[in-house]
N, CA, C and O atoms as a printed pandas DataFrame, in Angstrom:
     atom_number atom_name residue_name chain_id  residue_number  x_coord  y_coord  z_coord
0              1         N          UNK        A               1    0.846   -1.163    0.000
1              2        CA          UNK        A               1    0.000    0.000    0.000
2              3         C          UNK        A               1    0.900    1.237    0.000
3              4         O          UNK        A               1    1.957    1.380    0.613
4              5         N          UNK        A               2    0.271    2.111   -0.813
5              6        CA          UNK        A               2    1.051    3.513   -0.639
6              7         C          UNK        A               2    1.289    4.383    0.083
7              8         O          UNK        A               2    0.369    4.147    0.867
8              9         N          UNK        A               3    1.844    5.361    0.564
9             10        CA          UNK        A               3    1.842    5.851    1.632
10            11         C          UNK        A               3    0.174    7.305    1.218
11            12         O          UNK        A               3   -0.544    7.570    2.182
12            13         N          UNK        A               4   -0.008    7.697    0.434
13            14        CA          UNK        A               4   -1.193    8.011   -0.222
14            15         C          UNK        A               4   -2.437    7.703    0.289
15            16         O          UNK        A               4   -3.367    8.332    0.795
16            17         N          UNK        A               5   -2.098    6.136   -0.087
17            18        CA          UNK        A               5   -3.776    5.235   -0.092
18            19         C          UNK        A               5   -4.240    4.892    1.975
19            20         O          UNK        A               5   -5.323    4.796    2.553
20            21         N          UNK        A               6   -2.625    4.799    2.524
21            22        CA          UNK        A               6   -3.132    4.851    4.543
22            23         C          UNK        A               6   -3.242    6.465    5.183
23            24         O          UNK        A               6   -3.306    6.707    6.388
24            25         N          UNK        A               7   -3.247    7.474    4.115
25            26        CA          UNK        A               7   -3.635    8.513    4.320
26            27         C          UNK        A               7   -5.097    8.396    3.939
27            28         O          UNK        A               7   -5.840    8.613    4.896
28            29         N          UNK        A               8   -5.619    8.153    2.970
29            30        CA          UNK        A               8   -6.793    8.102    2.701
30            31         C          UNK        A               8   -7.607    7.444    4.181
31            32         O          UNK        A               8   -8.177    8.030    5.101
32            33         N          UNK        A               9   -7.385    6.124    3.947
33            34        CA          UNK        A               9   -7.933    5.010    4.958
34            35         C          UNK        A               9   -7.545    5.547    6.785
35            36         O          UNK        A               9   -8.127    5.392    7.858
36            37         N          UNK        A              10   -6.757    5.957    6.517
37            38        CA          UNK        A              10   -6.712    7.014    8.327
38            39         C          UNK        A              10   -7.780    8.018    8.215
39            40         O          UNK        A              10   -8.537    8.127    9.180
40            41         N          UNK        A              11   -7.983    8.864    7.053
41            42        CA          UNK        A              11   -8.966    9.787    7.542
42            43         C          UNK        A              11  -10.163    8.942    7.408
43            44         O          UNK        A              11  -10.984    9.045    8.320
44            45         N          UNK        A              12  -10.492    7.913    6.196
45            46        CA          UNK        A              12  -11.352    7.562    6.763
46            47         C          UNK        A              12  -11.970    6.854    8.315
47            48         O          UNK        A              12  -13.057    7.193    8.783
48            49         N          UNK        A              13  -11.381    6.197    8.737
49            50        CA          UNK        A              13  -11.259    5.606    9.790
50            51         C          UNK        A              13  -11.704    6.462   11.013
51            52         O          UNK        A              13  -12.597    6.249   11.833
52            53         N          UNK        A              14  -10.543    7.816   10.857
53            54        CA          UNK        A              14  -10.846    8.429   11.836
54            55         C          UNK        A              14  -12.423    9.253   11.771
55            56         O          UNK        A              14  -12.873    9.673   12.837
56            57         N          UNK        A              15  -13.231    9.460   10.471
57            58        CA          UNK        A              15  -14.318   10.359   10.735
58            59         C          UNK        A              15  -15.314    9.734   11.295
59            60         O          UNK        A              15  -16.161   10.307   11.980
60            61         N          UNK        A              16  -15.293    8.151   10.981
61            62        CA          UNK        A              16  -15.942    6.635   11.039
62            63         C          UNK        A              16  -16.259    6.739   12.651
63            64         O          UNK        A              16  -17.368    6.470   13.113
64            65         N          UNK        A              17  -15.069    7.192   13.494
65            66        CA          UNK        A              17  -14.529    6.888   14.799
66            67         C          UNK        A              17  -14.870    7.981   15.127
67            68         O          UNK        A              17  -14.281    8.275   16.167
68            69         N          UNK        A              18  -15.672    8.947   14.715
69            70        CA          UNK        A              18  -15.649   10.458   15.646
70            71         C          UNK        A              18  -17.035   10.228   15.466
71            72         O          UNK        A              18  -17.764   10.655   16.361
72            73         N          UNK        A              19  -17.625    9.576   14.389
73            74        CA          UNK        A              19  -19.255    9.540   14.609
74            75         C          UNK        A              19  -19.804    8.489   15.358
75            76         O          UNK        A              19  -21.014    8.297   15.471
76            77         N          UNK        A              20  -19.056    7.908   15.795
77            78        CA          UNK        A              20  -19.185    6.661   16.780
78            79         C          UNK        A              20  -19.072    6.745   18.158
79            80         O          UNK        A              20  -19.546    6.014   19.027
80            81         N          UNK        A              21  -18.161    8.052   18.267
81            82        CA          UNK        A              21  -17.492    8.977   19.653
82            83         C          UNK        A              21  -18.834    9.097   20.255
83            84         O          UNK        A              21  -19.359    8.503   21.197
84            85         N          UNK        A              22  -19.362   10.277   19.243
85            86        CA          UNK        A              22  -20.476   11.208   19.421
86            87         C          UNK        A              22  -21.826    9.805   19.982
87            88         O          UNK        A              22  -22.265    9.846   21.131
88            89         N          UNK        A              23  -22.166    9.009   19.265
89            90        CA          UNK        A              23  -22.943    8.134   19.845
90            91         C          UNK        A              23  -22.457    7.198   21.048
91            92         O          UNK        A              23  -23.253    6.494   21.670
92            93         N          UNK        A              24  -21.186    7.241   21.307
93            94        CA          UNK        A              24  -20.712    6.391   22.374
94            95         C          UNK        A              24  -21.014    7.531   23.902
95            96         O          UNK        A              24  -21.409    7.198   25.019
96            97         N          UNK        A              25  -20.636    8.945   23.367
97            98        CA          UNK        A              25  -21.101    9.919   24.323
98            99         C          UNK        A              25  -22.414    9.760   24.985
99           100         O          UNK        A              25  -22.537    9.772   26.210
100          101         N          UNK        A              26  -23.286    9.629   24.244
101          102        CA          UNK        A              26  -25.072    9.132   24.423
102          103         C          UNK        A              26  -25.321    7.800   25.220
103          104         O          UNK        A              26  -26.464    7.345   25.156
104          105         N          UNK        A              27  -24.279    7.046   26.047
105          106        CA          UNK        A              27  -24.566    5.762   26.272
106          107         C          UNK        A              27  -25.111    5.347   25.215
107          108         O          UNK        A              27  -26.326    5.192   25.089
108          109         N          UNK        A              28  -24.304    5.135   24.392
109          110        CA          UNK        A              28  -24.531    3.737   22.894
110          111         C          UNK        A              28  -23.379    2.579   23.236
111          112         O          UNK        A              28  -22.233    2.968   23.008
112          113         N          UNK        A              29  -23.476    1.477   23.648
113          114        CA          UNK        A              29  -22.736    0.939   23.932
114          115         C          UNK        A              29  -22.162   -0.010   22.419
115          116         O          UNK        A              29  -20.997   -0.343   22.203
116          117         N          UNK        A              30  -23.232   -0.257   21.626
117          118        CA          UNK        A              30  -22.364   -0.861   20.756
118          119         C          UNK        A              30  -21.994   -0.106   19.954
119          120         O          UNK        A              30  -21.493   -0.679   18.987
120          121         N          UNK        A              31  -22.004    1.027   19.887
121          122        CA          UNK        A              31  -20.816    2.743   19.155
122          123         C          UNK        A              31  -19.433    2.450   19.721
123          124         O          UNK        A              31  -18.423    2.297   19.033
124          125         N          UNK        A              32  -19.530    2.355   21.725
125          126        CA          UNK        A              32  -18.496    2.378   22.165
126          127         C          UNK        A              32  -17.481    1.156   21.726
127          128         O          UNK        A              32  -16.260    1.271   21.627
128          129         N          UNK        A              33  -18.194    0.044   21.501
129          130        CA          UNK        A              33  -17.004   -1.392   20.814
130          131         C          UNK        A              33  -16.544   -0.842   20.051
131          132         O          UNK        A              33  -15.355   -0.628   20.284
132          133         N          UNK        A              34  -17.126   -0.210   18.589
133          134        CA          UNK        A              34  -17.090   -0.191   17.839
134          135         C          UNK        A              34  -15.804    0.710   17.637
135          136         O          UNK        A              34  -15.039    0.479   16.701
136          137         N          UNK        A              35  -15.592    1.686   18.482
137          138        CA          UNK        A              35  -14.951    2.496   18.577
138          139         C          UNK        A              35  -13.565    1.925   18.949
139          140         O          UNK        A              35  -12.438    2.277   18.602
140          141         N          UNK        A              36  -13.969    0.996   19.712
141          142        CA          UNK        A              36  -12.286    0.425   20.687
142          143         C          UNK        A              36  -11.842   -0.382   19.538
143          144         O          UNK        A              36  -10.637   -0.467   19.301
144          145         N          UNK        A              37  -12.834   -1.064   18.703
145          146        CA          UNK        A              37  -12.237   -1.831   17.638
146          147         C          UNK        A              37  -11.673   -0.823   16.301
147          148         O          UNK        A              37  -11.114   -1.169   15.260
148          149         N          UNK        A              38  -11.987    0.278   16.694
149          150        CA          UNK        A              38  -11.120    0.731   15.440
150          151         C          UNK        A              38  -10.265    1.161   15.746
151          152         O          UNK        A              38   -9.536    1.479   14.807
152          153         N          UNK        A              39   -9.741    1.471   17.100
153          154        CA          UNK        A              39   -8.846    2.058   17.759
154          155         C          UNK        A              39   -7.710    1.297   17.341
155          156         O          UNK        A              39   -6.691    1.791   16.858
156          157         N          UNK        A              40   -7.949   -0.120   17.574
157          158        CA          UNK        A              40   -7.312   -0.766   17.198
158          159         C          UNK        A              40   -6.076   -1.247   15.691
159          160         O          UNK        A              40   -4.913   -1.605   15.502
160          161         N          UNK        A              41   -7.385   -0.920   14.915
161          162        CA          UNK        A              41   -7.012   -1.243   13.508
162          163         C          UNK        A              41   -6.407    0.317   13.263
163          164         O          UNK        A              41   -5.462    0.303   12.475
164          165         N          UNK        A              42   -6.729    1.558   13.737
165          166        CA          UNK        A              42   -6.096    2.817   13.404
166          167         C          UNK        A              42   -4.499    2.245   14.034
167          168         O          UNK        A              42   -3.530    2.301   13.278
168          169         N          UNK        A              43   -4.355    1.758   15.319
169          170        CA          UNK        A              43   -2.859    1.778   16.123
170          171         C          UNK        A              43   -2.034    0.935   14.804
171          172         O          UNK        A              43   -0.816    1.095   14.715
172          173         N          UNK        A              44   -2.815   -0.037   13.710
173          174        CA          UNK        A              44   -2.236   -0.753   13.098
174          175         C          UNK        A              44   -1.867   -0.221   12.079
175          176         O          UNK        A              44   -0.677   -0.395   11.815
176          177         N          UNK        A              45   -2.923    0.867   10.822
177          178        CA          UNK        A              45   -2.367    1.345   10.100
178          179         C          UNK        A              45   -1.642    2.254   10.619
179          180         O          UNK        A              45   -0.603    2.176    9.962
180          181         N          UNK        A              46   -1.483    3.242   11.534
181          182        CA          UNK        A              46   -0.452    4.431   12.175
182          183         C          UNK        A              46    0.725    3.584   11.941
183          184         O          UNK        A              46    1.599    4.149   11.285
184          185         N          UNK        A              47    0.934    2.600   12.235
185          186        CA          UNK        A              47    2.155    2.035   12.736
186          187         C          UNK        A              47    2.931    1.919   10.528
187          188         O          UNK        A              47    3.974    2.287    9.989
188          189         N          UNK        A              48    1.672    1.230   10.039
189          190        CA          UNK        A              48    2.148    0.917    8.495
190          191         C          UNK        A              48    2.456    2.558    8.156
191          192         O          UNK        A              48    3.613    2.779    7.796
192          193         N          UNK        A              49    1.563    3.704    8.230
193          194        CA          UNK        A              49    1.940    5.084    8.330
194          195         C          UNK        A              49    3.129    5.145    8.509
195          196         O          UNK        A              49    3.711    4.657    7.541
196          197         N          UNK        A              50    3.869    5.538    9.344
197          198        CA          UNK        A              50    5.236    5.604    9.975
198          199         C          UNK        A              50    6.068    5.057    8.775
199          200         O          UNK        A              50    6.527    5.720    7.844
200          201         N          UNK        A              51    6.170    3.726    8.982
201          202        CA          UNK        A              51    6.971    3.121    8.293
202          203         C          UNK        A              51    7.213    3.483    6.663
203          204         O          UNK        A              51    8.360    3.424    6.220
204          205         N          UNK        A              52    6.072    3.867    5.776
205          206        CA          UNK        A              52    5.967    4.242    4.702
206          207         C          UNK        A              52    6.627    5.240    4.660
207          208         O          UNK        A              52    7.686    5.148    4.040
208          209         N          UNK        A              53    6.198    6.877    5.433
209          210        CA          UNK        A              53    6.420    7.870    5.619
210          211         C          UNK        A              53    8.102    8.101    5.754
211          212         O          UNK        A              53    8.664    9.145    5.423
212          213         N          UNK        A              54    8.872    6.747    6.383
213          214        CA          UNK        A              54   10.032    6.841    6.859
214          215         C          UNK        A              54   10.761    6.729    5.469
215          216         O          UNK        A              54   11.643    7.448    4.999
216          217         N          UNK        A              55   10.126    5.598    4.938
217          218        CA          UNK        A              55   11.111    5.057    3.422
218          219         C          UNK        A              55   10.600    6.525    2.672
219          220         O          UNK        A              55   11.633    7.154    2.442
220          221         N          UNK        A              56    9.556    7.208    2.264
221          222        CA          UNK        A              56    9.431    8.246    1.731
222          223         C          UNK        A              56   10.471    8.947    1.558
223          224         O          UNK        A              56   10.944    9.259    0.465
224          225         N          UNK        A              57   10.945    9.274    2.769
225          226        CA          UNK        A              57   11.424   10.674    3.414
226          227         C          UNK        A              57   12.880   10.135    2.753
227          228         O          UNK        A              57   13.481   10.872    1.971
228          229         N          UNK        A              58   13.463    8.683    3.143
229          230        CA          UNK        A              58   14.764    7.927    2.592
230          231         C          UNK        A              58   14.583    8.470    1.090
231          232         O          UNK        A              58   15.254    9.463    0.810
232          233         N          UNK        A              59   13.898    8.027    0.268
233          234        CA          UNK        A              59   13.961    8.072   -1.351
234          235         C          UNK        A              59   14.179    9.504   -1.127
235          236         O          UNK        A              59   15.378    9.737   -1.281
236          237         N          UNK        A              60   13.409   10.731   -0.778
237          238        CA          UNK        A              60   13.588   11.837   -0.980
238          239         C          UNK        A              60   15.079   12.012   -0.923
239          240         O          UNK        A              60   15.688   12.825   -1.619
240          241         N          UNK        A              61   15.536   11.338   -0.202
241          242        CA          UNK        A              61   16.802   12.287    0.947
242          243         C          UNK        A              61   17.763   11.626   -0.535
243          244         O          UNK        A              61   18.462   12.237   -1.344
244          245         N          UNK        A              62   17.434   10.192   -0.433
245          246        CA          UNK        A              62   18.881    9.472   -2.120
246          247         C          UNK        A              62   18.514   10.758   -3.313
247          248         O          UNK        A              62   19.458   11.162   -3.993
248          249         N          UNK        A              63   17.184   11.340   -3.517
249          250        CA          UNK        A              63   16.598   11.683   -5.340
250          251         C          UNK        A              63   17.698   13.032   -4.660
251          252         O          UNK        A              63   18.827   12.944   -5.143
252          253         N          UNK        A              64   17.582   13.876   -3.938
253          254        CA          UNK        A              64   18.203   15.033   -3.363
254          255         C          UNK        A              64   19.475   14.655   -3.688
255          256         O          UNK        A              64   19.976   15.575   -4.334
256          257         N          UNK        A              65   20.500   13.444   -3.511
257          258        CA          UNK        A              65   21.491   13.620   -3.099
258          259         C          UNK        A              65   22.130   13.592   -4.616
259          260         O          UNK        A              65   23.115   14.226   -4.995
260          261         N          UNK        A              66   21.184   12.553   -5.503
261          262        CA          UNK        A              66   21.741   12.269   -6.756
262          263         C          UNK        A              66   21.283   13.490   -7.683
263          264         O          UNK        A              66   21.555   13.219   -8.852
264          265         N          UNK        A              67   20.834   14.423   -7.586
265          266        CA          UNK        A              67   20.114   15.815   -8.055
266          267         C          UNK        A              67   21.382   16.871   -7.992
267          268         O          UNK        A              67   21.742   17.722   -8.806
268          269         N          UNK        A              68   21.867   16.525   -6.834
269          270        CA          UNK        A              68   23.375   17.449   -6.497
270          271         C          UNK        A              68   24.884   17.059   -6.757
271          272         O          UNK        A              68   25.866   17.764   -6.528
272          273         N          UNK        A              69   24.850   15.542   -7.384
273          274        CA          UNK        A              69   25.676   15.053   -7.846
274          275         C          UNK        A              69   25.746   15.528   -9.056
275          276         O          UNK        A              69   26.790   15.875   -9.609
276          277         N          UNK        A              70   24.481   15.574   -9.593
277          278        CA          UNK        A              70   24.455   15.822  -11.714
278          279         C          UNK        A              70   24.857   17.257  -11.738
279          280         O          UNK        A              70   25.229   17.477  -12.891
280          281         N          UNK        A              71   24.935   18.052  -11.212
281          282        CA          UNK        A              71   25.097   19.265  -10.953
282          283         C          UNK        A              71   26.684   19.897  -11.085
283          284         O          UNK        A              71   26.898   21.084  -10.841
């Protein structure tokens, strides 16, 4: 997956999880599972996040270095 496409799927996730908040606020108890279970799967893509974001930042830092070599 791209680092793009767990940007997408985080925000979705997270708006998923704020309208679930709002009903878990109301004593909705099956909002509140619902909520801990995405908590979950968010801690999982965050984590694939990171990692993408890290190699990103690597390619940037090599395309930079070989940009100043041709130079």
């Amino acid at each position: 997956m791209g680092l793009k496409e767990t940007i997408k799927e985080m925000r979705e996730l997270l708006e998923h999880m704020a309208q679930n908040l709002e009903k878990a606020a109301a004593d909705n108890r099956a909002a509140a599972q619902r909520v801990r279970t995405a908590t979950i799967r968010f801690a999982k893509i965050a984590k694939n996040y990171r990692k993408e974001s890290i190699a990103a930042e690597r390619k940037g830092a090599k395309s930079a270095k070989r940009a100043k070599r041709k130079k």
